[in-house]
DRENGU-861428 format. One line per 5 residues: number of its first residue (from 0); for each residue x negated, z, y of C-alpha. Coordinates in nm, 2 decimals. Each point is the difference from the previous one (the first is absolute). Example, Ala and Ser with C-alpha at 12.3 -4.5 7.8 and 13.67 -1.06 7.14 Angstrom:
<atoms>
0 = -1.23/0.78/-0.45  -0.14/-0.07/0.34
</atoms>
This chain:
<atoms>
0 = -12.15/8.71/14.37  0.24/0.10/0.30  0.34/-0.12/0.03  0.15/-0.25/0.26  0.20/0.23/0.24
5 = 0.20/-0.32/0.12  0.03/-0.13/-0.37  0.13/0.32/-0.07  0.28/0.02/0.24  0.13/-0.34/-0.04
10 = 0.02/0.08/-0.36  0.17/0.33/0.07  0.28/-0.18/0.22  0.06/-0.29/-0.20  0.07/0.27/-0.32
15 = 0.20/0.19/0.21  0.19/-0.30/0.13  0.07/-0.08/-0.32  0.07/0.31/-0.17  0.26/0.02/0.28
20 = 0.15/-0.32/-0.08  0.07/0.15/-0.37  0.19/0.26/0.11  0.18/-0.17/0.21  0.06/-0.23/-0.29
25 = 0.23/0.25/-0.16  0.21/0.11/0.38  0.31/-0.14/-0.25  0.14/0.28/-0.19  0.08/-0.24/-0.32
30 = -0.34/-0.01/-0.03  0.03/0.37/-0.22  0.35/-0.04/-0.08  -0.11/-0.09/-0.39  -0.34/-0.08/-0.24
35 = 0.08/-0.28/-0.02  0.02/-0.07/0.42  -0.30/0.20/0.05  -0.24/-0.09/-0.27  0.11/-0.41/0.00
40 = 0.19/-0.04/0.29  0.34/-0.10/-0.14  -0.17/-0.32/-0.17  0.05/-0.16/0.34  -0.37/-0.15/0.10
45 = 0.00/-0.35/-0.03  -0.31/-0.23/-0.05  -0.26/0.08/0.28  0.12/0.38/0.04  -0.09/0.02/-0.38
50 = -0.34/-0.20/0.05  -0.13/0.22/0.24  0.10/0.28/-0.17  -0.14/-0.10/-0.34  -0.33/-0.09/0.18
55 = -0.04/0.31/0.22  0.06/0.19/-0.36  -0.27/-0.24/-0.23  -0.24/-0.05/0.25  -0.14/0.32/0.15
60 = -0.28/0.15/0.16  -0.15/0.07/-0.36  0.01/-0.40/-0.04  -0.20/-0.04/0.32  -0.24/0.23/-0.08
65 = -0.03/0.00/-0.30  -0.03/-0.34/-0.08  -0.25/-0.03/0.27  -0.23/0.30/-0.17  0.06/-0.25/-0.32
70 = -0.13/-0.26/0.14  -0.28/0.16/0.19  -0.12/0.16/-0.33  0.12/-0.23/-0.23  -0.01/-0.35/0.14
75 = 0.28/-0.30/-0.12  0.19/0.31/-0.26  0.16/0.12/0.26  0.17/-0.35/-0.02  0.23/0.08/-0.31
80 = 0.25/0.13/0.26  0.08/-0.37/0.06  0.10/-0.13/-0.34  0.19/0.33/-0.10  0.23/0.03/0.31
85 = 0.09/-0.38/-0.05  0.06/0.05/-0.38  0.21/0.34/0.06  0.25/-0.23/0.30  0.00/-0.26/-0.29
90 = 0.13/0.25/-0.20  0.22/0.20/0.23  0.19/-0.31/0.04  0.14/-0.05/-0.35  0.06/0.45/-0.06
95 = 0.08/0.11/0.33  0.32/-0.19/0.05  0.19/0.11/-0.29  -0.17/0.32/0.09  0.17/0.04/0.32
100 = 0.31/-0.16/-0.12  0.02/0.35/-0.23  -0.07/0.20/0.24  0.21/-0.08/0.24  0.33/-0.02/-0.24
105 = -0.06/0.31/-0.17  -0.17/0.16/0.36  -0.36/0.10/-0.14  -0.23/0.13/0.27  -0.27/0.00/-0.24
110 = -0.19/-0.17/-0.36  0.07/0.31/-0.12  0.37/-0.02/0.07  -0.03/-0.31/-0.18  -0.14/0.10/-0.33
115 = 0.23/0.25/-0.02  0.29/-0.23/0.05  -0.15/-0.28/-0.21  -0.09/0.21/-0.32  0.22/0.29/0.06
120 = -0.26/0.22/-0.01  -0.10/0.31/0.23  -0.32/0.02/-0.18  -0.11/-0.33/0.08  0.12/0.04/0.36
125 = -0.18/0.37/0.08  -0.34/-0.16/-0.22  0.00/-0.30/0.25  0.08/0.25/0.30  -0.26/0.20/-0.11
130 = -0.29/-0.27/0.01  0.16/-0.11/0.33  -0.06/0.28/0.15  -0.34/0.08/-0.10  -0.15/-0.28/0.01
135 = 0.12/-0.06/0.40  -0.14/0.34/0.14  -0.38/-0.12/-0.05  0.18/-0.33/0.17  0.09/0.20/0.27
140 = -0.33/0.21/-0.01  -0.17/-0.34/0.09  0.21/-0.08/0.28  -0.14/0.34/0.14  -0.29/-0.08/-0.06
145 = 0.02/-0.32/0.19  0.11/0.16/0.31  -0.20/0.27/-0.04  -0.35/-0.27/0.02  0.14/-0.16/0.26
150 = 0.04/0.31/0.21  -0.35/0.14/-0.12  -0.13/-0.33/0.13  0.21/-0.04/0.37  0.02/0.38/0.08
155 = -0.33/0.13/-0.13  -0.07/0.28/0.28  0.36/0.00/0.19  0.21/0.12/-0.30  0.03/0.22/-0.27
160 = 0.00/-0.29/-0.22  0.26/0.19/-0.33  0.21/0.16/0.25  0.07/-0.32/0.13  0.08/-0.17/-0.34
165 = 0.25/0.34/-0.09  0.20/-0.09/0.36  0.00/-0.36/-0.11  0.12/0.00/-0.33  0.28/0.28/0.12
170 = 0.11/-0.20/0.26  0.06/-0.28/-0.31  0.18/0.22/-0.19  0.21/0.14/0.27  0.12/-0.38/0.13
175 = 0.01/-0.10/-0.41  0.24/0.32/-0.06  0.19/-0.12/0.34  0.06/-0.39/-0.04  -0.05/-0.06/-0.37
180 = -0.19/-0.37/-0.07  0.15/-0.09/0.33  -0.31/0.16/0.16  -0.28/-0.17/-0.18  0.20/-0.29/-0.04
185 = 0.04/-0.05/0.36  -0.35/0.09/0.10  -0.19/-0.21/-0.31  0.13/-0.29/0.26  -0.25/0.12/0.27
190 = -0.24/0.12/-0.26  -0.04/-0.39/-0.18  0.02/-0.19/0.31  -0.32/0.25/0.13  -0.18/-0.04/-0.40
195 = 0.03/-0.42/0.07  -0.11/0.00/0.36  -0.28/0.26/-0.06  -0.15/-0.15/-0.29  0.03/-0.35/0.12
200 = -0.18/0.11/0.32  -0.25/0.14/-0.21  -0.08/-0.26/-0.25  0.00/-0.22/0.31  -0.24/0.23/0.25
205 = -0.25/0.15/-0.25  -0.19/-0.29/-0.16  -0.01/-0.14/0.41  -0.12/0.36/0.11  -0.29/0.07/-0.30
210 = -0.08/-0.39/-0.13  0.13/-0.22/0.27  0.26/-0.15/-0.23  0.16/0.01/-0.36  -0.27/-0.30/-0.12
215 = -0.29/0.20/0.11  0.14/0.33/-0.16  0.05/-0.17/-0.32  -0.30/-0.16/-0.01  -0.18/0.39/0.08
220 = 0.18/0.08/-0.31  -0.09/-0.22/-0.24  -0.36/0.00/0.04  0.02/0.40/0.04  0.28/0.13/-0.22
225 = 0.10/-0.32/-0.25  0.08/0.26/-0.24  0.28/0.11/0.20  0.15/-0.34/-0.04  0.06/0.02/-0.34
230 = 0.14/0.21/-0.28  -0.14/0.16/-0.26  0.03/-0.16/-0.39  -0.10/0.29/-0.13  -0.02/0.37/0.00
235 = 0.31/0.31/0.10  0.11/-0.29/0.24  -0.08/-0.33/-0.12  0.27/-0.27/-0.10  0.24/0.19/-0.24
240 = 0.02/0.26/0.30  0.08/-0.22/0.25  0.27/-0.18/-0.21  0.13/0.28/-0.16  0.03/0.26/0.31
245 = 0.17/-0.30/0.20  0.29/0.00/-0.29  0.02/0.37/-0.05  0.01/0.05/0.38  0.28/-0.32/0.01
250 = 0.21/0.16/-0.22  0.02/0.35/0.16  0.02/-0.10/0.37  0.41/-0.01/0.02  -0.02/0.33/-0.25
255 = -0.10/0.23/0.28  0.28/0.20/0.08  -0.10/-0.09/0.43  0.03/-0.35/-0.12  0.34/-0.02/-0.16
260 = 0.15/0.19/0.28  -0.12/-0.29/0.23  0.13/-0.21/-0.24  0.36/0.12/-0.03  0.06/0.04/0.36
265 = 0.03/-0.39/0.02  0.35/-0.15/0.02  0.02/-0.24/-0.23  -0.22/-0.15/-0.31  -0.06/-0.33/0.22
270 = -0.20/0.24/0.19  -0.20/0.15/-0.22  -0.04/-0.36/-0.17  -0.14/-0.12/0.38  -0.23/0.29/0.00
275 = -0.16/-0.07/-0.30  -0.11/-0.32/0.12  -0.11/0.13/0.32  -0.14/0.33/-0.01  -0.29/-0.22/-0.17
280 = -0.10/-0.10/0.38  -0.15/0.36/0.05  -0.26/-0.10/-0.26  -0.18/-0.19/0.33  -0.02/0.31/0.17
285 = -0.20/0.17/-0.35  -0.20/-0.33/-0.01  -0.14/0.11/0.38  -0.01/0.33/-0.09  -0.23/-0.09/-0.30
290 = -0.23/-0.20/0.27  -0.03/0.33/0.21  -0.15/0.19/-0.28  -0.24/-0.33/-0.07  -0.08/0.11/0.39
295 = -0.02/0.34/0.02  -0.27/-0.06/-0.30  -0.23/-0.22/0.23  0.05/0.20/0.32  0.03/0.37/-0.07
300 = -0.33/0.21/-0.11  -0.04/0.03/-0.42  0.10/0.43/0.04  0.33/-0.11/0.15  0.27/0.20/-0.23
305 = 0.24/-0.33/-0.17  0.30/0.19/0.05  -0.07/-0.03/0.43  -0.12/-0.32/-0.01  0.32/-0.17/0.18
310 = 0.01/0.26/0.25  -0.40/0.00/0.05  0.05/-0.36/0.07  0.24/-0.01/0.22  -0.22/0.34/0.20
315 = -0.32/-0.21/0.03  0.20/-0.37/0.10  0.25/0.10/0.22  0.07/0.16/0.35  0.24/0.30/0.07
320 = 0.30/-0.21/0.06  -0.01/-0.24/-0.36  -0.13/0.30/-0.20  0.35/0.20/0.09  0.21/-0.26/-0.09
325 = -0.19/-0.04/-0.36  -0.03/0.33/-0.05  0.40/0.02/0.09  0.06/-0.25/-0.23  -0.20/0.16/-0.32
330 = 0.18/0.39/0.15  0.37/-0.18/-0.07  -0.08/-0.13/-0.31  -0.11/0.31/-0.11  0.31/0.16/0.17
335 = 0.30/-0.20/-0.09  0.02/-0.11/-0.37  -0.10/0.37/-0.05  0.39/0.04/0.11  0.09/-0.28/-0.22
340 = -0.18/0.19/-0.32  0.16/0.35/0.09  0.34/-0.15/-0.01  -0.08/-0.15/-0.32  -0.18/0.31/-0.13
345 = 0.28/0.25/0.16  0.29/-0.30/-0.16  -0.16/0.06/-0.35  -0.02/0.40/0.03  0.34/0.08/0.14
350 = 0.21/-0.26/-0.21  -0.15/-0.09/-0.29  -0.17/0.39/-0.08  0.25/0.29/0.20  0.31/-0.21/-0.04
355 = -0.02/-0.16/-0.34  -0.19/0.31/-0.13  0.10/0.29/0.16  0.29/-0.04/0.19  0.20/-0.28/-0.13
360 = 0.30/0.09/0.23  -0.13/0.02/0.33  0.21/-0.13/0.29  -0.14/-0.30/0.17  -0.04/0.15/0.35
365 = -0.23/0.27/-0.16  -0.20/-0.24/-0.22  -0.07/-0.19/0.37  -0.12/0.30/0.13  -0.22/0.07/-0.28
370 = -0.16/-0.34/-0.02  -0.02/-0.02/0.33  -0.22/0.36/0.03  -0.20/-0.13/-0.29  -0.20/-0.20/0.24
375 = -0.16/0.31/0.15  -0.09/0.16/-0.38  -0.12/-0.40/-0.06  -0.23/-0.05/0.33  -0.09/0.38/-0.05
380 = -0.15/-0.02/-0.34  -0.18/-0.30/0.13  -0.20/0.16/0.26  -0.08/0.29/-0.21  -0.13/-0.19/-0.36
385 = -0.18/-0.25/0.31  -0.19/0.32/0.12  -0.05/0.18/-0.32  -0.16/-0.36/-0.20  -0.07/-0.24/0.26
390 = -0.26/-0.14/-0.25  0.26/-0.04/-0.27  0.22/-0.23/0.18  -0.10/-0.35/-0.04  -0.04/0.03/-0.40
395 = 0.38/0.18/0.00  0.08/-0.28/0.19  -0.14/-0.29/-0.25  0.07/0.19/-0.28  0.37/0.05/0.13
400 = 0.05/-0.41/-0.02  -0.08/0.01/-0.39  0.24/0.31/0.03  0.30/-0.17/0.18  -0.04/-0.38/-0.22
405 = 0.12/0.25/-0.27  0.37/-0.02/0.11  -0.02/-0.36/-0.01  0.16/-0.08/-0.31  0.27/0.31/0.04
410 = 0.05/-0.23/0.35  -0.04/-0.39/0.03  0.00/-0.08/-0.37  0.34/0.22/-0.07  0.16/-0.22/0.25
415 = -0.05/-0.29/-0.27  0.00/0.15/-0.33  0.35/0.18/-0.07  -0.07/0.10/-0.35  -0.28/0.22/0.12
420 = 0.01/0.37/-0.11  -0.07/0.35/0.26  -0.15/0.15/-0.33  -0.29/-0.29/-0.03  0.01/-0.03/0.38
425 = -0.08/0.35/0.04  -0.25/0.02/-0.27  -0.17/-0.28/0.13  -0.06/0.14/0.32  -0.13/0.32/-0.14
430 = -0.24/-0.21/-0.18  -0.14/-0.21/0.28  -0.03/0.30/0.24  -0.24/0.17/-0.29  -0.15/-0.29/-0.08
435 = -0.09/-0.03/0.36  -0.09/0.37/0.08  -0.24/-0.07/-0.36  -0.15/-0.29/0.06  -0.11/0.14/0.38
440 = -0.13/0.33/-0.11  -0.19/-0.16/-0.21  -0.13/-0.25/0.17  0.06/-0.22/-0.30  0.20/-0.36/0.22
445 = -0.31/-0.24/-0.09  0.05/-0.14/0.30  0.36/-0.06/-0.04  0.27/0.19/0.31  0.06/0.34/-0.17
450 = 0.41/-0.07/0.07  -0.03/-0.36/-0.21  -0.06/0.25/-0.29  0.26/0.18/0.03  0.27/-0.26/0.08
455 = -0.09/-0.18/-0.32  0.05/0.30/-0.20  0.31/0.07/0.17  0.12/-0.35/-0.08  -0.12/0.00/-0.35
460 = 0.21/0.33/-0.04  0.27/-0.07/0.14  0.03/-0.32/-0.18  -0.05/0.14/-0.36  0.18/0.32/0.03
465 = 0.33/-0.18/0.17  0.11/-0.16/-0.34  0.05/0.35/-0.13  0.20/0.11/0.30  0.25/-0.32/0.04
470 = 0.28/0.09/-0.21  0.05/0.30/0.19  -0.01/-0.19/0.30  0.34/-0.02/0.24  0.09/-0.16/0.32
475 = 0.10/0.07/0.34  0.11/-0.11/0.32  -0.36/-0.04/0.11  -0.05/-0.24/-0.31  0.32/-0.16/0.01
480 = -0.08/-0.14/0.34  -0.32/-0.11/-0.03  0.06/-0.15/-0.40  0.38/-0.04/-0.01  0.26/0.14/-0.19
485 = 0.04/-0.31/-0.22  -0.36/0.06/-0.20  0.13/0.29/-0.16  0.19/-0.23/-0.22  -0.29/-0.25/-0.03
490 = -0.35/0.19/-0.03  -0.23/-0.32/-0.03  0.14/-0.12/0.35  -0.21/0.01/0.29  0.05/0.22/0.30
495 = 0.00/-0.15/0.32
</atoms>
């Protein structure tokens, strides 16, 4: 189908508007002055900075459009993104606290930089650097991919379609190495204010425009598609999947290494306490985005490919004018938490692998540099695994969840348990990522989230082997501060 030629110029100026904006973002030399000013921002950003920041990094173009393909192929499953994001806040609030509280007294740029610190180990550290890194280039891959549907679907006949995407995601990299979080942080204002009045306007104007209304719409879909209003009990996705992916994928969300970085850059722990209770509010824009797949299933023809659903939808509803300003909206949340993971993914690399691994003694100014040019090897290797397995992306993707939920007891629980050990912490994470990487090659879940596995071996290991490991065990300032000196005298005390 051709492209919009108006669509695709709004699009193009409202990127390049913004894209502007991040650059100018950074005009203030202190921006690059440090890591930790260029990868959290001093741990200045107070509440709503933080919110927006957290929500332009969670909630990208791979949510829209890929819950929308979910729920066009796959009805009411596509609906475990509700319970798990409200479950992970719930979480967030009791770990990430004491978290930041850590990282900002013994200035940590990273979770890595916290295991490290917390366990003494640089083992620990470069393992959960490692997976960090890995597991966020397919991340990154998808955000590519976004952008790159969303041109394919505006510009089809007036661009070159991957050129396009290569300028795009250099332009990111280039305002990213300039201003630091600064830029996305500063432009994930525009981009959430555009995602709430875009897909309000949408859930609003397309039952109107194809049913005359939302009764009429869902009426059309339960006599037509019931089965799309309910979820499996059994089979690959029935009940245990739905329960157990919403806990696997609640427990990993604030292990992303693009997710702590938004994290740290807040100000205080009031405002990270604030934002988990209201980062839950974006769950109303997933709940319409849900209802647009539910849509696209009634109104677009049975060959239309899942993945293009959104996009074909908004093609076959809208006029020149409202398609650029969706299609806008979908390009910048492709486009800016891709900054936000290549400071995470360029954080882990240059501090937590060249400094603590290879160059222990590197000045400051040079390990700014370094992280900073990261982002160009980061965004690079993106484009290039994107166009070399553009197929393999979404199952990297899912699979990197069970990956990242790994970390989770190296992470959150260490913050609560002070007589737990880097040798069964470590072993325990080598056991859940094989028990993972085992149960999906052989297809053997039983209809259980491949990662759920895994974590409960990890746990299980982790909590026979650290008995054997205890004695050995010392302290720290890390441990002091979050336990107190005073237990040391007193082992059956409780921690605060």
């Amino acid at each position: 189908m051709q492209g919009n030629l108006t669509a695709l110029l709004i699009t193009a100026i409202i990127v390049l508007t913004v894209v502007c904006i991040g650059f100018l973002a950074g005009r203030d030399k202190s921006s690059r002055t440090s890591v930790e000013e260029w990868s959290v921002g001093g741990r200045r950003f107070g509440g709503l900075l933080v919110w927006f920041l957290v929500g332009a990094d969670l909630y990208t173009a791979y949510t829209f459009l890929g819950l929308t393909s979910t729920a066009y192929t796959g009805g009411s499953v596509a609906f475990f993104a509700i319970p798990y994001s409200v479950l992970a806040y719930f979480i967030a609030y009791f770990f990430l606290p004491k978290l930041w509280k850590v990282a900002k007294i013994h200035k940590l740029t990273t979770l890595a930089d916290y295991a490290r610190e917390r366990f003494d180990s640089k083992l620990l550290a470069s393992l959960v650097a490692i997976i960090g890194v890995l597991m966020l280039i397919p991340y990154i891959c998808l955000q590519l991919s976004g952008i790159q549907d969303t041109l394919q679907v505006a510009g089809t006949g007036y661009i070159n379609v991957k050129f396009v995407v290569i300028i795009s995601f250099f332009l990111v990299a280039l305002y990213t190495f300039f201003s630091g979080i600064k830029g996305p942080t500063f432009t994930a204002i525009i981009k959430d204010i555009l995602v709430w009045v875009i897909m309000l306007f949408m859930v609003v104007s397309l039952p109107l425009i194809h049913f005359n209304g939302w009764t009429p719409m869902i009426d059309t879909l339960v006599k037509e598609a019931p089965q799309m209003l309910t979820i499996p009990t059994e089979g690959p996705k029935g009940i245990p999947w739905f329960i157990t992916a919403s806990i696997v994928s609640a427990l990993a969300l604030f292990m992303w290494a693009h997710a702590a970085t938004g994290v740290f850059t807040a100000k205080s722990a009031d405002a990270i306490r604030k934002n988990s209770m209201f980062l839950p509010l974006y769950n109303i824009v997933l709940i319409l985005v849900i209802f647009l797949g539910f849509i696209a299933f009634l109104v677009l023809p049975e060959d239309t490919n899942p993945r293009l659903a959104l996009l074909h939808l908004i093609q076959t509803s809208y006029g020149g004018v409202a398609q650029g300003f969706a299609y806008a909206t979908i390009a910048l949340a492709s486009l800016i938490p891709c900054s936000i993971m290549a400071i995470g993914a360029s954080n882990l690399f240059a501090n937590n692998l060249y400094r603590d691994l290879i160059h222990p003694n590197v000045s400051q100014s040079k390990l700014t540099l370094i992280t900073r040019s990261m982002v160009f090897v980061v965004i690079g290797l993106a484009l290039l695994f994107g166009m070399l397995f553009p197929t393999a992306l979404v199952t990297l993707q899912l699979l990197g969840v069970s990956g990242m939920v790994q970390i989770f007891p190296a992470i959150a629980v260490s913050l609560f348990w002070k007589r737990q050990t880097k040798e069964a912490t470590v072993i325990g994470l080598l056991a859940g990522l094989a028990v993972t990487f085992i149960v999906y090659t052989t297809q053997s879940a039983h209809g259980i989230y491949e990662g759920f596995w895994g974590l409960a071996a990890n746990i299980i290991a982790v909590v026979i082997l650290n008995p054997l490991f205890v004695k050995k065990a010392g302290s720290n300032p890390v441990i002091e501060g979050l336990f107190g000196k005073k237990q040391d005298a007193n082992p059956n005390q409780k921690g605060a």
